[in-house]
BAVO-318639 format. One line per field, with one value per residue (C-alpha): residue number from 1; x, z, y. Coordinates in steps of 0.25 Angstrom, whole numbers. Each point is the difference from the previous one (the first is absolute). Layout:
num NUM/... .
east X/... .
up Z/... .
north Y/... .
! end
This chain:
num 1/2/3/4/5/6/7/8/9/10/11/12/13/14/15/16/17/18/19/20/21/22/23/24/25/26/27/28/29/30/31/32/33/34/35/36/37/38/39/40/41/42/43/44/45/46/47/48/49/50/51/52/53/54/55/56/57/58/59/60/61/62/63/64/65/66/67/68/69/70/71/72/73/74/75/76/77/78/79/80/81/82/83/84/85/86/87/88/89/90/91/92/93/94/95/96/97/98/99/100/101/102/103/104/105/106/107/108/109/110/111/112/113/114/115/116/117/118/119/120/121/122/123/124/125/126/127/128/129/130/131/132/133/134/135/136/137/138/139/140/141/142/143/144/145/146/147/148/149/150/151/152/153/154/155/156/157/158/159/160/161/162/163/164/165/166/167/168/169/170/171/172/173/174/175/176/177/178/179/180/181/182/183/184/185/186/187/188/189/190/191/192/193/194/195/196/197/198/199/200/201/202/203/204/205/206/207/208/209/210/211/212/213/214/215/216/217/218/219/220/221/222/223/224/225/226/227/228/229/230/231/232/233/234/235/236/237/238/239/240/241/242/243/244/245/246/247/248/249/250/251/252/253/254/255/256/257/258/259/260/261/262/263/264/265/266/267/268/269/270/271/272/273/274/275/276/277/278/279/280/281/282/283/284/285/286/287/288/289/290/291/292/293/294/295/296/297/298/299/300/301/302/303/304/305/306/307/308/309/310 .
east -7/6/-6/10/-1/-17/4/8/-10/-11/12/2/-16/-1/13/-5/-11/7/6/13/11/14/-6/-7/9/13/-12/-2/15/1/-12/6/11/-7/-7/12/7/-12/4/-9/5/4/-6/-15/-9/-3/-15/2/-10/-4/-2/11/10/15/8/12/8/-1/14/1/-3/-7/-7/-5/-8/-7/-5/-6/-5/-2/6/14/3/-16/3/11/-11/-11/7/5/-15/-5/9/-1/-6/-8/9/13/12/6/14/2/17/5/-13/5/-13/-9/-7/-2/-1/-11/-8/1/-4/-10/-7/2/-8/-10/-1/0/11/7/13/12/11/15/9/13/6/14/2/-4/-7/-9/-3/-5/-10/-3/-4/-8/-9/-1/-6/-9/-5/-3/6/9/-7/1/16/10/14/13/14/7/5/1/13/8/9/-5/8/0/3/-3/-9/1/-11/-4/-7/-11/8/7/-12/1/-10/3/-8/1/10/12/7/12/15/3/14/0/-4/-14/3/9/-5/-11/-2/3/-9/2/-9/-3/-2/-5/-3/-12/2/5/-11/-12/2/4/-12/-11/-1/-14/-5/-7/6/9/-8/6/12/4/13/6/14/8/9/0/-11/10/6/-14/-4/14/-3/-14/1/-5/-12/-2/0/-8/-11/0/-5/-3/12/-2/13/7/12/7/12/10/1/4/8/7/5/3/-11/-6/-16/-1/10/-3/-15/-1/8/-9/-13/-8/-1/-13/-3/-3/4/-9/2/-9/1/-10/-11/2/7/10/8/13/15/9/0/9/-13/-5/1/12/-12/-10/-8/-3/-9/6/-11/1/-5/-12/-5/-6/-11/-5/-10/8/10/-7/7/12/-8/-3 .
up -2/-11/-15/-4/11/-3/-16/4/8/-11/-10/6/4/-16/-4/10/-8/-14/-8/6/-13/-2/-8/11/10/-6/-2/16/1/-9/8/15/-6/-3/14/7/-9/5/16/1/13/-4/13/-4/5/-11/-1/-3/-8/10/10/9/1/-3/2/-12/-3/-16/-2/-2/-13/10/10/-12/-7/11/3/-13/-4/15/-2/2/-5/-3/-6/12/11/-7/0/14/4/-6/6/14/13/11/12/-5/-1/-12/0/-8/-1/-6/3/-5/3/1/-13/3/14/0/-10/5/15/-7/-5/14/5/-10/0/17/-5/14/-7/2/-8/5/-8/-1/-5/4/-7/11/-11/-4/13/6/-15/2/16/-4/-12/11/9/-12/-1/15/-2/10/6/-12/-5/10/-5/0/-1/-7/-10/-2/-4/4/12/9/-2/-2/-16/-11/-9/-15/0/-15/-12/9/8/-11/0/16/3/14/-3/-15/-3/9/-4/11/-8/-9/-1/-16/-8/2/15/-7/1/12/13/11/13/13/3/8/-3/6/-3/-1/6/13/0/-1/9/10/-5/-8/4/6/-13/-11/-10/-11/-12/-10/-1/-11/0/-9/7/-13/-3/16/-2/2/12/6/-4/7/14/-1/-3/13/-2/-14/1/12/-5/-15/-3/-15/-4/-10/-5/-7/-10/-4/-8/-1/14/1/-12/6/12/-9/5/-8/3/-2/9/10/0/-1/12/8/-4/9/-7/-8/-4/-14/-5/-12/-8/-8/-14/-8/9/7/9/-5/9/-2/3/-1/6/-12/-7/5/-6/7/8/3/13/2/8/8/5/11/-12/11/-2/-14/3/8/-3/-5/-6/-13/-10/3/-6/-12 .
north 75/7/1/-7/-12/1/-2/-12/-7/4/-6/-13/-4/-1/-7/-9/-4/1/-14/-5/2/4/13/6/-4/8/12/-2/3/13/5/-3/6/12/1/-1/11/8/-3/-10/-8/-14/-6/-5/-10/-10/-8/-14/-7/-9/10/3/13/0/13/0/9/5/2/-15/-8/-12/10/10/-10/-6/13/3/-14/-6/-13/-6/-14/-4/-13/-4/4/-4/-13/-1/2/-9/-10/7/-10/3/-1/1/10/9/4/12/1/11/8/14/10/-11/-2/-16/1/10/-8/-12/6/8/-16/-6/12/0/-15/-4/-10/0/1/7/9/1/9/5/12/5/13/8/11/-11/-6/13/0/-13/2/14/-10/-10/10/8/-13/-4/-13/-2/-11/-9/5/1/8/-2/9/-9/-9/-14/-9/-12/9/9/13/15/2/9/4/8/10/-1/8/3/8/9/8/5/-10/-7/-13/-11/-11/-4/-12/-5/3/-12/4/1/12/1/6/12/14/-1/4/-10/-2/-9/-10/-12/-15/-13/-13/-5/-12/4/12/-7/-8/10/11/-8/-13/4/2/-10/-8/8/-3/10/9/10/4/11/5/3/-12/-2/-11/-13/5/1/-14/-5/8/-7/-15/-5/10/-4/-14/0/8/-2/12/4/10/13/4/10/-3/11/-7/14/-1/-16/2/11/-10/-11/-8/-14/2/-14/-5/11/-2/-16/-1/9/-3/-11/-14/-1/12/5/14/8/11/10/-4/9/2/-17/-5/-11/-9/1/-8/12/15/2/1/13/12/11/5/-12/-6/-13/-9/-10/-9/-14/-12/-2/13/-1/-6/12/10/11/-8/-4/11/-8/-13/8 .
! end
């Protein structure tokens, strides 16, 4: 290892243990930029907080910042375990490099929980990521893998490789072409799609109950929920979604009517609002970039759930 790949390392086990701010994370940035200027290779092997390995790339925003402070999402994870059951599955869709898949895998192992993670990744530079992080780990027993992405037909399609990529990397955000402005001026790749209600069945039906999904697939979210209906309404799992309204915007698509229609009856949907989760009645709510929970009425009671009672 070079001395410049040792200084990294040595970089990155303090950052680690550093506060978590806006300040220290642009200094992160000047500083990987300055290791990279000196040849550094971008591809590193990030230590997560709760134990687990992550190989990212450091020419991407997303990747670069897990690596020097070893989390990704800690609140939405953090969440998602708390609600996570013993005997029961996770669907991870729209896995990119495995960031929620390996920690959620990472608890089951720790935890004997007998549950299981299915994910799915179709950009095939993510998916080989997300395999090698799953290997790292040894947690192919607990995740299985999937080269694919979820929607309401099952096609080949296209996907725009976007601001991660500009920078050589072959691994970040993809978001499958809108049609509007937002696709103009990326790279385009091939990729596969299924429906979920057609696959599990075929593939998965062996496993437990779906308990929690999180779903994050650039704007692609209701055409997910349309290919699942069967799956949803049979499981009642509790959903984690992303809304990014530039995307649905770009389409023309009403969030409330869009959403409403494809949501299961009696389920509640909460946004963050200052550090609490508050019920709310319209996605139109939401900031541009927001994530909601969309959880079955039945389900608050349960351990887990009670930051949603708040």
């Amino acid at each position: 290892m070079s001395f410049v790949q040792k200084t990294i390392h040595f970089t990155s086990e303090i950052t680690r243990k550093l506060p978590k701010n806006k300040f220290l994370r642009k200094l992160y940035k000047r500083i990987n930029w300055l290791f990279l200027k000196l040849g550094a290779n971008p591809i590193v092997t990030a230590k997560m907080q709760d134990g687990s390995l992550l190989i990212v790339d450091l020419t991407t925003r997303t990747e670069r910042e897990a690596f020097y402070t070893g989390i990704y999402d800690e609140d939405l994870i953090h969440t998602l375990l708390n609600m996570l059951r013993p005997n029961t599955t996770f669907l991870d869709v729209g896995a990119n490099i495995g960031f929620y898949s390996v920690a959620l895998s990472n608890f089951i192992s720790k935890n004997t929980l007998n549950s299981h993670v299915v994910s799915f990744e179709p950009f095939e530079g993510n998916f080989e990521r997300l395999e090698a992080n799953i290997l790292k780990n040894a947690f192919s027993n607990v995740c299985t893998i999937n080269n694919y992405g979820l929607s309401d037909e099952a096609k080949t399609s296209q996907i725009t490789l976007r601001e991660d990529f500009k920078h050589g990397s072959n691994t970040g955000n993809a978001a499958i072409p809108t049609g509007g402005f937002l696709d103009e001026g990326f790279k385009l790749s091939e990729i596969r799609l299924e429906i979920l209600d057609e696959v599990w069945t075929k593939d998965f039906n062996a496993l437990p109950n779906i308990d929690l999904v999180k779903v994050d697939i650039e704007g692609h979210e209701d055409f997910f929920l349309r290919g699942s209906q069967d799956t949803l309404n049979s499981h009642r799992p509790t959903i984690l979604m992303e809304v990014n309204k530039p995307y649905y915007a770009s389409r023309g698509v009403d969030l409330d009517e869009t959403f409403k229609g494809l949501v299961p009856e009696n389920y509640q949907v909460y946004r963050s609002d200052n550090g609490h989760w508050i019920k709310t009645e319209s996605y139109k709510d939401c900031k541009n970039l927001d994530n909601v929970f969309i959880i079955p009425e039945e389900k608050l009671t349960l351990k887990g759930y009670e930051i949603f009672n708040s």
